[in-house]
C-alpha positions in Angstrom: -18.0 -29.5 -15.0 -15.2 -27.7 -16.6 -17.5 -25.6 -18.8 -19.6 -24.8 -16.2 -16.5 -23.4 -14.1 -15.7 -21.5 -17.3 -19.3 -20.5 -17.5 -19.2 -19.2 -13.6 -16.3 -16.8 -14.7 -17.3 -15.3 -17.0 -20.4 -14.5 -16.0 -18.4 -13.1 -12.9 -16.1 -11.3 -14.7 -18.7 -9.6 -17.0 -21.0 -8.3 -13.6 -17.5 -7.4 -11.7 -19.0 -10.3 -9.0 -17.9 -12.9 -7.1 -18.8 -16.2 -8.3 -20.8 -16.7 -5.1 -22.8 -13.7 -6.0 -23.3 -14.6 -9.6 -27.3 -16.2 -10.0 -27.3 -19.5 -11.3 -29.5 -17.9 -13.9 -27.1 -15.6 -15.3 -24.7 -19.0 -14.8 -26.9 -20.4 -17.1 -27.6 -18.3 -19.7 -23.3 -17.9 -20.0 -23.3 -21.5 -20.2 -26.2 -22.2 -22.5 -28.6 -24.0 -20.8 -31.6 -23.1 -18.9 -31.4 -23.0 -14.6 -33.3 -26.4 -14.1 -30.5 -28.3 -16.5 -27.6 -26.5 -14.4 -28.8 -27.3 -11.3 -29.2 -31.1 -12.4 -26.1 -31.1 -13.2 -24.7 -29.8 -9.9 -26.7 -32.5 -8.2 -29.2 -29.8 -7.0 -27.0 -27.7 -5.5 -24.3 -24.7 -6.3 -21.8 -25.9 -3.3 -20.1 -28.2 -6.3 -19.9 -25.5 -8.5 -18.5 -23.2 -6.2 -16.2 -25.9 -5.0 -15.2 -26.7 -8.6 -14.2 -23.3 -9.2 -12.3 -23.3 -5.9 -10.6 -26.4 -7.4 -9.5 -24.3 -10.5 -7.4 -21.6 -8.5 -10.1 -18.9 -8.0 -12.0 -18.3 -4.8 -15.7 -18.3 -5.8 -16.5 -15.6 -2.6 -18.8 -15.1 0.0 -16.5 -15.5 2.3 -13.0 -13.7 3.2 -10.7 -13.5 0.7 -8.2 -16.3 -0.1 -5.1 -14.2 1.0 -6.8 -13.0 4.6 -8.0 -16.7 5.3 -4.2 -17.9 4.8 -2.4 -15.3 6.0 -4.6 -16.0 9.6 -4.7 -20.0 8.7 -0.5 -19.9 8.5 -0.3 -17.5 11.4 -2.1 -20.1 13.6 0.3 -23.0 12.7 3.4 -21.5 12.8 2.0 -20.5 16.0 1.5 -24.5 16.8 4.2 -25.9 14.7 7.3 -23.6 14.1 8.3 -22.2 10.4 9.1 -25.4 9.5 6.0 -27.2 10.2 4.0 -24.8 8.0 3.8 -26.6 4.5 1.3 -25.2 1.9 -0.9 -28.1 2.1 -1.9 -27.5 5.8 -2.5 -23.8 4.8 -4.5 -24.7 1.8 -6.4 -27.6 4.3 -6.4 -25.0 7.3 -7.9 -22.4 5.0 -9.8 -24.1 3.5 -8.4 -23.6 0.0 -6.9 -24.7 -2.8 -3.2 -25.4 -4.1 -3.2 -23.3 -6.9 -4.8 -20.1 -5.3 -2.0 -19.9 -2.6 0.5 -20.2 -5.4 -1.2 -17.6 -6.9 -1.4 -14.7 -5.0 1.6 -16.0 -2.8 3.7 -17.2 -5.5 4.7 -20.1 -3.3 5.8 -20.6 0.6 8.2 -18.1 1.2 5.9 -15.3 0.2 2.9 -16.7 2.2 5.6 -16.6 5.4 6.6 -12.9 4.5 2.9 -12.1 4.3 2.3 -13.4 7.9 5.7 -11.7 9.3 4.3 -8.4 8.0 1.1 -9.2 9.2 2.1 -10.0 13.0 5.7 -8.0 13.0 6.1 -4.6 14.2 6.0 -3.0 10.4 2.6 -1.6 10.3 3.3 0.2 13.8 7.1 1.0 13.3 6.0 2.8 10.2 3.1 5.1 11.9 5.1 5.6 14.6 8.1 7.0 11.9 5.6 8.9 10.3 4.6 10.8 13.4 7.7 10.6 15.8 8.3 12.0 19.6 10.3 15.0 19.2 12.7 13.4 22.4 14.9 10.9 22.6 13.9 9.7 25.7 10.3 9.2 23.9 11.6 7.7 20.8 13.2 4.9 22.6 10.6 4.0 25.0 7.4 4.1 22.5 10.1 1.8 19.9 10.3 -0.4 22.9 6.6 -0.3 23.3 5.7 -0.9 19.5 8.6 -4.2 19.9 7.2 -5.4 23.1 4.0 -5.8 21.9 4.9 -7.6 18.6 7.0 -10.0 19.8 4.5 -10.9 22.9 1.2 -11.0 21.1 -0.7 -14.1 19.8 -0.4 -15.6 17.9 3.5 -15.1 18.4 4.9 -14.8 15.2 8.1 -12.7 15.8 9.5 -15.1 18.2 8.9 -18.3 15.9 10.5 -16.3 13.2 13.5 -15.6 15.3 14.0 -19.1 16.6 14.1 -20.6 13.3 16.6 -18.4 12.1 18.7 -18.8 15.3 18.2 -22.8 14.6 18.7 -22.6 10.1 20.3 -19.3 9.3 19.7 -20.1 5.9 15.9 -21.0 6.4 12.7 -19.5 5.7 13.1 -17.2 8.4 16.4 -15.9 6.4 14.4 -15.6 3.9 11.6 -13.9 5.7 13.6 -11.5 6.9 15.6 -10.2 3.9 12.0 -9.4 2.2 11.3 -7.3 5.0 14.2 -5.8 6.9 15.0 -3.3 4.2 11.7 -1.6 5.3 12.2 -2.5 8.8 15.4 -0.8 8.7 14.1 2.3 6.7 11.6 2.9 9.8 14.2 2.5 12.4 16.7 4.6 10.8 13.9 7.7 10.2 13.8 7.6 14.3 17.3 7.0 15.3 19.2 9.1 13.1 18.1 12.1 13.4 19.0 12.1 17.0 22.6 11.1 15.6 22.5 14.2 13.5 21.4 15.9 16.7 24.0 15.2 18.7 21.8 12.9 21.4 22.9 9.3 20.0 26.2 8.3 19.6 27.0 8.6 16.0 26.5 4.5 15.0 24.9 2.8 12.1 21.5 1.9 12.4 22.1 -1.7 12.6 23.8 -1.2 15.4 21.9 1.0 17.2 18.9 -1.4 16.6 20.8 -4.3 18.1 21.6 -2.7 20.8 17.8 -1.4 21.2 16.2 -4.6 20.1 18.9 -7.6 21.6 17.9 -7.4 25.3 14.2 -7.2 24.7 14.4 -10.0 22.2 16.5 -12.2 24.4 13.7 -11.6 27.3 10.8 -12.4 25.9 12.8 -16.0 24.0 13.8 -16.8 27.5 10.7 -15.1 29.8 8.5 -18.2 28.9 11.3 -20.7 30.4 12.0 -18.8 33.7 8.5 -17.9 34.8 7.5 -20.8 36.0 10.6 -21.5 38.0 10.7 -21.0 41.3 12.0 -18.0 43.0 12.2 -16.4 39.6 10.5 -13.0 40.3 11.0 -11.5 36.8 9.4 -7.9 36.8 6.2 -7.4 34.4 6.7 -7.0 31.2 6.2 -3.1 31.5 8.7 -2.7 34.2 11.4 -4.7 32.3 10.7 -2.5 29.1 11.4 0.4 31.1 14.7 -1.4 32.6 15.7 -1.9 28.6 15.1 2.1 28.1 17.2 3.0 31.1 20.0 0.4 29.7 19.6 1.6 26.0 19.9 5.3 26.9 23.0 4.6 29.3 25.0 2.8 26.2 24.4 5.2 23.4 22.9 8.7 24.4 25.6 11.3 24.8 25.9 12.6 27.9 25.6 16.4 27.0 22.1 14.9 25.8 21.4 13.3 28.3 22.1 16.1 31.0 19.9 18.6 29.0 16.9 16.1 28.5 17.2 15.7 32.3 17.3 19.3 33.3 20.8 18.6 34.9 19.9 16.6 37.9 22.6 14.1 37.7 20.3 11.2 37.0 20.5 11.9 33.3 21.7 8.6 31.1 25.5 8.4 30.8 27.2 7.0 27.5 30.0 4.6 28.1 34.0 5.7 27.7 
């Protein structure tokens, strides 16, 4: 079979194809042999070969790619199991894939992870947000608390596995996780806040901080929202009307009050920065 899988690849590479698109009779002809004598040796069918191939570290095609089948099959069971219960053998068995392929365009389990945090995280809508901002501050804070909200509440609910695990092993995968994304994470956040430092609206803090204080309530909701809803007498405001309790809070700690006053056209319900 080996020859055959070399045969497949070649004949691939050479039409810029899929193996699954390849004919058996251009198959053949790389191999040597005519159609009939492949096909008896694949037991009548091309579902070994492709699966032979599959077995080398290559995805044969005609299908979704290797890296979007794992990225989704991973999402899924850290969905179900937690970080830790995603091993690269359930991916590979969830996905349908082999060993070697994740290794290879992963290059291993930590990268898969990082992969699915970027997927399912807030990057992709941080980063269009940064590249067309509110011009308030006011509108800043509440669409950052709309892009957060909705990435840590979707499903599969990535954000909030990722943050318990690294709650639970500081120096686990979601450590790990993290440090390959925050620098960008961080680089979006800081092209929205500073500039209303600069400004004069936001107290003059590092980002960090000024994300903590922006992202720590919202985060500590939606850990703890699952626990309390069903308890009784809880009567937790919708999601909604608790992000807009969180811009109200965020804009009372950290916008200056001149800021705040001007934004609010001096009505004396403007946001007021502590002492």
């Amino acid at each position: 079979m080996k020859e055959l899988v070399t045969a497949a690849l070649t004949a691939a590479k050479e039409r810029g194809q899929d193996v699954a698109d390849v004919p058996l009779t251009a198959i053949a002809a790389t191999a040597g042999i005519s159609r009939s004598t492949l096909l008896r040796r694949l037991g009548g069918s091309r579902a070994a070969l492709d699966e032979a191939v599959r077995e080398s570290g290559t995805d044969p095609g005609g299908r979704p790619p290797v890296r979007e089948r794992a990225i989704e099959a991973a999402a899924l069971l850290v969905a179900e199991r937690g970080l830790a219960g995603v091993t690269l053998d359930a991916v590979a068995d969830r996905a349908d894939c082999s060993l070697p392929s994740l290794h290879t365009v992963f290059e291993g389990r930590d990268g898969l992870l990082a992969a699915v945090f970027e997927r399912h995280s807030a990057l992709p809508d941080l980063e269009a947000l940064a590249a067309d901002p509110p011009e308030d501050l006011e509108g800043t804070v509440r669409a950052l608390h709309a892009v957060f909200a909705a990435a840590f509440t979707h499903q599969p609910r990535i954000v909030p596995a990722v943050f318990a695990d690294l709650l639970g092993r500081p120096d686990g995968p979601a450590a790990r996780v993290m440090a390959a994304n925050l620098p960008r994470l961080l680089a979006g956040l800081d092209r929205l806040l500073q500039p209303h430092v600069r400004a004069g609206r936001l107290r003059p803090l590092p980002t960090a901080v000024l994300v903590q204080l922006l992202l720590g309530p919202l985060l500590n909701h939606v850990l703890i929202r699952p626990v309390l809803e069903p308890l009784p007498g809880a009567g937790l405001p919708s999601t909604d009307e608790t992000v807009e309790i969180f811009v109200g809070a965020y804009l009372r700690a950290v916008a200056l009050p001149e800021a705040g006053a001007a934004e609010s056209g001096g009505d004396g319900n403007a946001p007021r920065g502590g002492p």
